[in-house]
Every structure is written in structure tokens, then in C-alpha cells.
C-alpha positions in Angstrom: 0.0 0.0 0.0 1.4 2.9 -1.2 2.4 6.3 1.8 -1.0 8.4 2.3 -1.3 11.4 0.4 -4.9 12.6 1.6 -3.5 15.4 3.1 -3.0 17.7 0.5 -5.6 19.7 -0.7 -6.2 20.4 -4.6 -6.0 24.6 -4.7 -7.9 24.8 -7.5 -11.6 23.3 -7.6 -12.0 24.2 -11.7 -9.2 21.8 -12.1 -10.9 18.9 -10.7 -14.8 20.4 -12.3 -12.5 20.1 -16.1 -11.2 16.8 -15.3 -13.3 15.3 -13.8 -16.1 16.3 -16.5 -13.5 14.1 -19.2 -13.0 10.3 -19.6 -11.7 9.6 -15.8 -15.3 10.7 -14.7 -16.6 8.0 -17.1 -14.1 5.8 -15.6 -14.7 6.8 -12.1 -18.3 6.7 -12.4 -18.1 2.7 -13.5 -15.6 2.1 -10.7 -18.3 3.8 -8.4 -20.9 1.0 -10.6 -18.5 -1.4 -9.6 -18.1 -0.7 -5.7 -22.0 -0.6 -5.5 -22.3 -4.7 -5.9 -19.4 -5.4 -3.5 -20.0 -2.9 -0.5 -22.8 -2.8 2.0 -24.9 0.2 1.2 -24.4 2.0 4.7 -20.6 1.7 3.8 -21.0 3.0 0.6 -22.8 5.6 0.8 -20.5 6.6 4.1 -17.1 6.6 2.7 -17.6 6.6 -1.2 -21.0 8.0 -2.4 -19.6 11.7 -2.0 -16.0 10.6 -4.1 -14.7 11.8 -7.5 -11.4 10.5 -9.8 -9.6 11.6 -12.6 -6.4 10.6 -13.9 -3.1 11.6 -12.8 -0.8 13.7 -14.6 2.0 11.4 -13.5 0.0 8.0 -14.5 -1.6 7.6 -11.5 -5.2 7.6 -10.4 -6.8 10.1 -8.1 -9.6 10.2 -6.2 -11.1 13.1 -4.2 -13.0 13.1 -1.0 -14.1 15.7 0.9 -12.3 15.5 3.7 -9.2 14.0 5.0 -10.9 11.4 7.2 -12.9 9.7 4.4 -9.3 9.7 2.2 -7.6 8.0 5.3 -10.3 5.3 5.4 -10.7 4.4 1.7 -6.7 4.0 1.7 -6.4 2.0 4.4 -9.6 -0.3 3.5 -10.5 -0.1 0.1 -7.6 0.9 -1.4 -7.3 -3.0 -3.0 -10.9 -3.0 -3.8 -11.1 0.2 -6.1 -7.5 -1.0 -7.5 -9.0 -4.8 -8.7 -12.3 -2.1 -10.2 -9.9 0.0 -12.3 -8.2 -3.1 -13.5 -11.3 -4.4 -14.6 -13.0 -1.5 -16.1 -9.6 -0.4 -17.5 -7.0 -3.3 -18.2 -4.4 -1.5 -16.0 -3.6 -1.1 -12.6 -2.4 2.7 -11.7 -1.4 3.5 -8.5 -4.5 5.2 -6.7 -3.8 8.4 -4.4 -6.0 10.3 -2.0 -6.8 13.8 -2.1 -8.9 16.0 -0.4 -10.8 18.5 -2.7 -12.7 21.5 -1.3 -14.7 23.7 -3.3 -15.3 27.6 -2.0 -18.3 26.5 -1.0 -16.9 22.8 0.7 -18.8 20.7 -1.9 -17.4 18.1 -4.3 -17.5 18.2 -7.8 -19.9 15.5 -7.7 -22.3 17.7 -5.0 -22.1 20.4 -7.5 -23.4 17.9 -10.2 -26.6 16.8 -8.2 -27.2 20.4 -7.9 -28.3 21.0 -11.4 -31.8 21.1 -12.2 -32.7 19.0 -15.1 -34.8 20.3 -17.8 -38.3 18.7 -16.2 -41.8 20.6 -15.9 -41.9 18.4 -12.4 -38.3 20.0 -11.2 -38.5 23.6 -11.2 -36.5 25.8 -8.5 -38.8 25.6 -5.6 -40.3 28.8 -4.4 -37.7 31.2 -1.9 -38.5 30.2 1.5 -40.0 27.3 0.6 -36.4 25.3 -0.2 -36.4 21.4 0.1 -33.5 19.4 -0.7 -34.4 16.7 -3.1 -32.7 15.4 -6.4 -33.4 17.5 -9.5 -33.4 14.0 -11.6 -35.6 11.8 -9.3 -39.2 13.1 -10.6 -42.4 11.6 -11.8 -40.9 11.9 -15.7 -37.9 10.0 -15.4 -39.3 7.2 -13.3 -40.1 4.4 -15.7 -43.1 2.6 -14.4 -43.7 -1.0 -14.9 -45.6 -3.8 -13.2 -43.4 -4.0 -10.2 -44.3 -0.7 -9.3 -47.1 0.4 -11.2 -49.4 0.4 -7.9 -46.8 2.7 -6.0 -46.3 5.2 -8.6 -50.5 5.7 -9.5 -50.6 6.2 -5.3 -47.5 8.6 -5.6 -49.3 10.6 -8.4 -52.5 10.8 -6.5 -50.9 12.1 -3.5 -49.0 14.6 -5.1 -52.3 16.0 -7.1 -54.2 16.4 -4.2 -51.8 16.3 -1.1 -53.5 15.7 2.4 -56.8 14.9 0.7 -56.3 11.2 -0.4 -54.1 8.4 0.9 -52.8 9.6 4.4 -50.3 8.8 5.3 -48.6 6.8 2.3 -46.3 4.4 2.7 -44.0 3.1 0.0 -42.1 0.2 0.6 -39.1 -1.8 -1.0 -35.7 -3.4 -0.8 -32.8 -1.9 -1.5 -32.1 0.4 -4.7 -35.9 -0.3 -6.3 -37.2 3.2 -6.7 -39.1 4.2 -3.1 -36.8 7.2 -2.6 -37.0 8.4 -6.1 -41.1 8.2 -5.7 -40.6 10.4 -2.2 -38.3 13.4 -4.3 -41.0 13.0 -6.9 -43.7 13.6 -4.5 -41.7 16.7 -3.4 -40.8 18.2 -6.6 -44.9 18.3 -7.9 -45.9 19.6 -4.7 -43.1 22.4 -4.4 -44.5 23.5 -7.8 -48.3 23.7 -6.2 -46.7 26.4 -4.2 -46.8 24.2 -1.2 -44.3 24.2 1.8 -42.5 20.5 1.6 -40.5 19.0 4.2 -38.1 16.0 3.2 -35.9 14.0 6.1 -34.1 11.1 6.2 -35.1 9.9 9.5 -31.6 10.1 10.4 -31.9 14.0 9.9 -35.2 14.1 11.7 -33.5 12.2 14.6 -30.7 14.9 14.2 -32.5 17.6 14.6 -35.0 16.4 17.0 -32.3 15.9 19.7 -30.4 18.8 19.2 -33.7 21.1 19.6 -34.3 19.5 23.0 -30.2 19.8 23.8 -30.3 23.6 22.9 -34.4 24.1 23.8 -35.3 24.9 20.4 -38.6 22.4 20.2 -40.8 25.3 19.7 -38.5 25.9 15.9 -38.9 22.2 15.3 -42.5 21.9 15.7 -43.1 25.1 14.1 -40.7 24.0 11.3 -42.4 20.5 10.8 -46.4 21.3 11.7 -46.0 24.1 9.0 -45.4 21.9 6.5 -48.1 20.9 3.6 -46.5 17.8 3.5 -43.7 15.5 5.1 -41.5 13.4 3.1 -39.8 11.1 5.7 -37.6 8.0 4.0 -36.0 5.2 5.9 -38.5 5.1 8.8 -37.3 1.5 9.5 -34.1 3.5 11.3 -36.6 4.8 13.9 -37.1 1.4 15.5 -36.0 1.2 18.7 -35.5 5.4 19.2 -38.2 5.9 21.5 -37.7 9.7 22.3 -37.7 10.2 18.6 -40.6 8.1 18.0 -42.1 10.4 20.7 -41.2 13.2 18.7 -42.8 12.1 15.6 -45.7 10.5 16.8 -47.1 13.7 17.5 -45.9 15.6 14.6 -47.9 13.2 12.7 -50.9 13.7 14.5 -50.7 17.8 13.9 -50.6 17.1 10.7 -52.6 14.4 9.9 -55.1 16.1 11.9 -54.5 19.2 9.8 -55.1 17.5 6.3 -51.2 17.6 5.8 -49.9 14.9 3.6 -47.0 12.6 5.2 -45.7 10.0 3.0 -43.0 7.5 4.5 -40.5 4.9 2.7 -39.2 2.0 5.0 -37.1 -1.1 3.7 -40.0 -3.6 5.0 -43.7 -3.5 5.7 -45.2 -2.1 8.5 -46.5 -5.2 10.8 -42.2 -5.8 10.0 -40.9 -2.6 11.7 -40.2 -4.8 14.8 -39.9 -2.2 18.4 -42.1 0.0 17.0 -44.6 1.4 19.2 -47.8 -0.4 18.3 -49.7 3.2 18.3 -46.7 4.4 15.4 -47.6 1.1 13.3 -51.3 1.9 13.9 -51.3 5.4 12.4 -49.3 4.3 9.3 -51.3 1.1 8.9 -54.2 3.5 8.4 -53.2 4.9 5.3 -52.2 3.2 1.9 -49.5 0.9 2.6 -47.5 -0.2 -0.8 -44.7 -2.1 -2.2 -42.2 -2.0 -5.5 -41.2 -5.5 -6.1 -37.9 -6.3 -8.4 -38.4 -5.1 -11.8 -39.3 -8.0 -14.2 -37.0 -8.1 -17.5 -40.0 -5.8 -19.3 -39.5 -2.8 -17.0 -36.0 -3.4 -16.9 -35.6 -3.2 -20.3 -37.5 0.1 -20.2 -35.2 1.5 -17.7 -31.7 0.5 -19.7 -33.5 2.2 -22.9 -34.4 5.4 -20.7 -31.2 5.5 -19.0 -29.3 4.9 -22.1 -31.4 7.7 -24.0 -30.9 10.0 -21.4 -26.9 9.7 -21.3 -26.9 9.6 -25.5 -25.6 6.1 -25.2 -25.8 4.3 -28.6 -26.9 1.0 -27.0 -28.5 -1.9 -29.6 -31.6 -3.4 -28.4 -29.9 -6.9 -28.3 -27.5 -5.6 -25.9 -30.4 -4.3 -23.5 -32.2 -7.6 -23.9 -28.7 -9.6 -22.8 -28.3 -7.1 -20.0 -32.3 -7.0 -19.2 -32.3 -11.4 -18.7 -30.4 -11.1 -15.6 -31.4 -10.7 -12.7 -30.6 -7.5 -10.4 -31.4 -6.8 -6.5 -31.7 -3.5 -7.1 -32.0 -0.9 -9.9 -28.3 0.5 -8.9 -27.0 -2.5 -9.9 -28.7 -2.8 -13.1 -27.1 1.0 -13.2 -23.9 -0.2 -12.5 -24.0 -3.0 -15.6 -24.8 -0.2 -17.7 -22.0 2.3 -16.5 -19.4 -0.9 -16.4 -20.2 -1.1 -20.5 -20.8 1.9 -21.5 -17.1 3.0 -19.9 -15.9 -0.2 -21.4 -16.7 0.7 -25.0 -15.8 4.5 -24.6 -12.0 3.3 -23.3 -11.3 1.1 -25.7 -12.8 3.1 -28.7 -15.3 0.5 -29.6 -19.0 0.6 -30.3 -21.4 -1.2 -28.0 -21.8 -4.8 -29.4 -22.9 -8.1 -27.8 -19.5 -9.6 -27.8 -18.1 -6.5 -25.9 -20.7 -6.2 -23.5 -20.2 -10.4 -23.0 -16.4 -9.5 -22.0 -17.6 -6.0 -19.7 -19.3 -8.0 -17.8 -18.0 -11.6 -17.6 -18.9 -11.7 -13.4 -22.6 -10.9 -14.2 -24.8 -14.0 -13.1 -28.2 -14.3 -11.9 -29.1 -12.6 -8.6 -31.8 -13.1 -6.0 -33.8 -10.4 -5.3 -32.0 -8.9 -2.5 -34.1 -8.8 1.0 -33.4 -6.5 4.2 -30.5 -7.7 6.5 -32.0 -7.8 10.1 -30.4 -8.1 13.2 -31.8 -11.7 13.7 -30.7 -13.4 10.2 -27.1 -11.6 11.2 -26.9 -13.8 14.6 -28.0 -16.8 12.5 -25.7 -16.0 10.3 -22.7 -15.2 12.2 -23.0 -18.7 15.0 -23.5 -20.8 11.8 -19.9 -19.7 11.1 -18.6 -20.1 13.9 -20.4 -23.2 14.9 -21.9 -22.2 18.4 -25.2 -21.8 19.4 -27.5 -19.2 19.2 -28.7 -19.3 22.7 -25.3 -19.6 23.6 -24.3 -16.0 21.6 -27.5 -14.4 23.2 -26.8 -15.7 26.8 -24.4 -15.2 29.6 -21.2 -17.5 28.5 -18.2 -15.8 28.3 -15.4 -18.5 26.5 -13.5 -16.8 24.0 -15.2 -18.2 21.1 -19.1 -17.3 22.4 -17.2 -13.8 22.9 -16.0 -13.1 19.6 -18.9 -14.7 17.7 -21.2 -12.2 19.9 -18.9 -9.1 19.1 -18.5 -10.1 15.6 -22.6 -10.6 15.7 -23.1 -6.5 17.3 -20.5 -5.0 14.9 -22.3 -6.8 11.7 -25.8 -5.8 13.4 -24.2 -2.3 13.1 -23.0 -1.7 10.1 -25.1 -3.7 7.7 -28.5 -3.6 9.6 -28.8 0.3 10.2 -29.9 -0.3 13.9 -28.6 1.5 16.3 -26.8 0.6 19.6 -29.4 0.4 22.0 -31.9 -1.7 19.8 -28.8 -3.9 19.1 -28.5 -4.9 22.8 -31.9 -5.4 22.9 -32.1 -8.0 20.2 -28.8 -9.4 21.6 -30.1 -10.5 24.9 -31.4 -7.4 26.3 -27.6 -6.3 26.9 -26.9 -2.1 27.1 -25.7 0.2 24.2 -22.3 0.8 26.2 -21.8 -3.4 25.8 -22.6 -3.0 22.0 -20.2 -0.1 21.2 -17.3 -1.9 23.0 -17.7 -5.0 20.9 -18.0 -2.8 18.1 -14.9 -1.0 18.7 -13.4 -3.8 19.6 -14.0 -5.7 15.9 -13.5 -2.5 14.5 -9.7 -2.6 16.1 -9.1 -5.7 15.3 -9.9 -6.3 11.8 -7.5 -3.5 11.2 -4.1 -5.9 12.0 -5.8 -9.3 11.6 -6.3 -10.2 8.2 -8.2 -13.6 9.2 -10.6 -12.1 11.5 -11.4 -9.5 8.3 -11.7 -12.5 6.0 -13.9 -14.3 8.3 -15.9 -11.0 8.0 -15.9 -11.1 4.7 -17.3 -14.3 4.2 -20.2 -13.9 6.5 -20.9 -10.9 4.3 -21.0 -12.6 1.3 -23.3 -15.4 3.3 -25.6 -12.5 4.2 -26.2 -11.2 0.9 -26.4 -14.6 -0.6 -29.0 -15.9 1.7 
């Protein structure tokens, strides 16, 4: 592993806009494809999600981060796995350095990009005052609508015509990557151009800023912020389980709006009755509403959505290549995305058009996948003592040998990082232990995975169990 260069910063942000807009975005972007099918979303959308790369002047490959602890992470534990990408996608292996890249305004070039409006009637510059953040490309026009989701996207369009006065609350549901979020932003964008106040959270934000208004007695802002609203937009409500003073929180935000005719939509990763430590008077309000679901898309919608995509990007793409790509199966639309970059970067590098036998060699790893299903804390213990060979009971009990020990720290650090659930939920599923018990094993793994490569590939392979299963 090559010495860290991170620490330097690039002093001009144009440079890295110029190159990054050339062929090592293209490159970059496919690696980023790449990374999405190997790496656990919360890890991906941590430490690479907000990246760019271009090539070096001096052969290598760099990549930008915005700041110098992302750079220091990716090089000490990805730096093989975006090095075996670029040999894929490119035929070489440069060496890959670290940078950190600061605009004026401490956005990446790729935060700039996502800034851009899109010529849609649906994505308009919200009214001043009235700002929400959501994704100029996620609207009602670019979402391609097919049987998997035909139900959610009628119930999205409804809500959005007439917010607060049909379907309330709506809840969207889906695995990973299938199109729930980009229904949400759509929601937003059509009811921003009705003149209407929206508010869009992640319920991590809303957790956020729930806490730090009772820390710095601001609750009167946050209820006047959230109650004013025409309509709430919350997504990933599955990470309130187990928070009950934010569950508090929203419980009764919900009711000042729902009693006010205010919309509130939600996306979770499972159904409601699924959304286990949730107060049974949350899952009763949402259960009231329209509850639906976006399955997998079958091989007619995703061949709709590589046509679309591949229009959109002026991709010359023949329709027996989107039939070879649209057989396979995908768990989520990103990786369908991904397959698409990976070829598209593949026939731009080498100078080739887009053929059958090119894409056949682009992607040579591509086989038939499962529809992928949410990772929950219980399938990870299961997982994790069928390893290791020991017990369940014996992981959620009281025994302290050194193998029951490890396999129930290596069981709280997976629960963390590729469940969502946070610390004190963890120790509840894991035997009704506290959160301090949970963040020590966690740290604990976390330390030692760093200097034992066979603890990391034991890791590894439970991973690649969890996903598989």
C-alpha cells in the first residue's frame, strides 16, 4: 500500500470540475458502478458515495474526497478493492492516491453535479422560503413505471395532485435500490410546484434535529418548522425502531398534521407489521393509510429503464444488448445501473461501439441474482454462529469463552454496520444487553480487523453469506 497522500488539498476546484467532466469521470463513475455490488450500502454511501477520480498527470489515479478522514479510510480499507475495479474497467492497474478537494463553498464536484436542475416541468426551482433538498433527476418523468411498481407510482401521483386529501399517510415500501426514494423526491418536486411548503428528512436527519432542539431548547422551531409543512417526506423510517424519544417526537408531529389535512408520506425497507420495536400506536397510524410495495423489476421494465437511461446519457446502445443485460437478474435498480455504466465505460475506453461480444467480456462476473431482501439483526446472529459453529442461545446468553465472545462481538459490529440499527436496539435483540456493551464490541472488531487479516476475511465471508441468503 502505497504512503498516504490525503493530506494535501487540490487549490484549485476548476481543475478537478474540467477533469473530472473528461473520460476519468466516465471511468470513475463505472468504478463507483463497480463498488455498488461489492460494498454494503451504509458503507457505501458513508465513505464513497460523495467521491470523485480523474487521472493523474503522472499516470496515476486520483480520487477526491471531501475530507481528510474519508481519504484515510478508503486507503487503508479499500484501497485493493477500487485498485481490482480500475483493473477491470480499464486493463491497467495505476497507482490510486488520496486527495482532499474543497470547493469555496466545501462541496465536491460531484455535490455540484446533483445540484443541477434537469430540464423537467416536475423539477423547477422551488419557491424562496420554501427550499427542500431533493434530487433534480428523481421526478415523476424520469421514473419508468412497470408492473413492479405500477401500484406505487398511481398512489405517488395521487398524492402529489391532491396532497392531504387522499391516501394519508402513504407508505412506500421496497428493498434496497428499487425506486421508493425516487417516488418520495417525486412527490416533493410536484408539490413544491403547487406552491406548497414541503419537508423531506431522512429519519436520520429528523433524529438529528429532534435531539439537538431538545439539547439547545429549540422544540418550539422544530414543531413550528415540521407542523408548518403541507406535506412530510420522511424516507428510511425503519431506522426509527428502537428510538423511543424520537418516536415520541414524531408520533405527535404526525398527529398535527394528519389532523390538519397535511400529507406525510414514508418509505421503509419492510412492511409495517415488519418494523419490529415499534410502538404499536406508530404502526397503527401508518397502517391506516395506503400501505405499498415496488417489487424487483421484471425483465419488461427493466428493459424500459436501460432504454431510458441509455437515451438519457446519448448512449448508442442496440436493443440486443439491452435484452442480454435486461435477462439477468438484479437486486436493485443501482446495480442494473452499475452494468450499464461498467459497459458503456468499457466501450468509450477502448474506442469500440457497444456490441454483444463487448458487452459479454464487460461483464464476464454478471450472473443471476436473488432479489435482494433487508439484513436484520436476527438473520445476522444466525448467520454469524453458523460460522462459527456455536449456538444461538449460547451467543444471546451469559457465556463468556472466548469463542461465544467473539462470535457475539462479531454478531453486534455486523448488526451495526449492515442492519442500520442503532446501539441500544442492538442490545436489545442481543439478549437485552446495554448500548455501552454493544459499542465496545463494536470497537473492539472494528480494532481488530485493522491488524488481523483472518478475523477480516472471516468477516468477509459472512458478508457474502448475508447477501447470498
Amino acid at each position: 500500500m502505497p504512503v498516504a497522500r490525503y493530506p494535501w488539498v487540490l487549490p484549485h476546484p476548476l481543475r478537478v470540475t474540467f477533469m473530472a467532466g473528461n473520460r476519468g469521470h466516465s471511468v470513475w463513475h463505472s468504478v463507483l458502478g463497480s463498488l455498488q455490488l461489492q460494498v454494503p450500502r451504509p458503507s457505501f454511501d458513508t465513505w464513497l458515495k460523495d467521491t470523485a477520480g480523474f487521472p493523474g498527470e503522472d499516470g496515476s489515479f486520483v480520487v477526491c474526497t471531501p475530507s481528510p478522514f474519508v481519504a484515510e479510510m478508503l486507503e487503508r480499507r479499500m484501497y485493493c478493492l477500487i485498485g481490482d475495479a480500475l483493473e477491470k474497467i480499464t486493463g491497467a492497474r495505476p497507482e490510486v492516491r488520496f486527495t482532499v478537494a474543497y470547493s469555496p463553498d466545501r462541496k465536491t464536484v460531484d455535490d455540484r453535479a446533483q445540484n443541477v436542475q434537469p430540464a423537467d416541468s416536475d423539477a423547477e426551482p422551488p419557491p424562496r422560503g420554501r427550499q427542500a433538498r431533493l434530487n433534480g433527476n428523481f421526478t415523476f418523468g424520469s421514473f419508468v413505471v412497470g408492473k413492479s411498481n405500477e401500484l406505487a407510482h398511481a398512489a405517488s401521483m395521487a398524492v402529489a395532485a391532491g396532497p392531504g386529501c387522499t391516501y394519508n399517510p402513504l407508505v412506500i415500501y421496497s428493498g434496497v435500490g428499487l425506486g421508493k426514494t425516487h417516488l418520495l423526491h417525486a412527490i416533493g418536486h410536484r408539490i413544491l410546484n403547487q406552491g406548497r411548503k414541503v419537508a423531506y428528512r431522512t429519519t436520520e436527519e429528523f433524529t438529528n434535529e429532534y435531539i439537538s432542539a431538545i439539547r439547545e431548547k429549540s422544540t418550539d422551531n422544530f414543531r413550528e418548522f415540521y407542523r408548518g409543512a403541507d406535506a412530510l417526506l420522511l424516507d428510511d423510517i425503519q431506522f426509527i425502531i428502537g428510538k423511543e424519544q424520537t418516536q415520541e417526537g414524531f408520533f405527535h408531529t404526525f398527529n398535527a398534521l394528519h389532523m390538519a389535512n397535511r400529507q406525510v408520506v414514508i418509505a421503509s425497507d419492510r412492511p409495517v407489521g415488519s418494523l419490529t420495536l415499534l410502538e404499536d400506536r406508530m404502526k397503527s397510524r401508518l397502517s391506516g393509510g395506503l400501505v405499498v410495495d415496488i417489487q424487483a423489476p421484471d425483465p419488461e421494465t427493466r428493459r424500459a429503464i436501460l432504454k431510458t437511461k441509455a437515451d438519457r446519457s446519448d448512449a448508442d446502445i442496440p436493443d440486443e444488448v439491452v435484452d442480454y443485460l435486461a435477462d439477468h437478474e438484479y437486486s436493485s435498480i443501482r446495480d442494473l445501473d452499475g452494468h450499464l455504466n461498467r459497459v458503456t465505460a468499457f466501450a468509450q475506453l477502448l474506442s469500440q461501439p457497444v456490441t454483444l461480444d463487448l458487452v459479454q467480456r464487460a461483464t464476464a462476473d454478471l450472473t443471476p441474482r436473488r432479489t435482494a431482501t433487508p439484513v436484520t439483526a436476527e438473520h445476522v446472529i444466525e448467520c454469524v454462529c453458523g460460522y462459527f459453529g456455536i449456538d444461538v442461545s449460547a451467543v444471546m446468553g451469559r457465556r463468556r469463552d472466548r469463542p461465544t465472545a467473539l462470535a457475539r462481538q462479531v454478531a453486534m459490529y455486523l448488526a451495526k454496520h449492515d442492519t442500520g440499527l442503532g446501539l441500544t436496539t442492538i442490545g436489545k435483540v442481543m439478549g437485552g444487553r446495554d448500548h455501552s456493551t454493544v459499542s465496545y464490541a463494536c470497537s473492539r472488531i472494528a480494532e481488530r480487523i485493522s491488524h488481523d487479516s483472518s478475523l477480516e476475511r472471516d468477516i468477509a465471508n459472512i458478508r457474502r453469506s448475508l447477501t447470498k441468503s
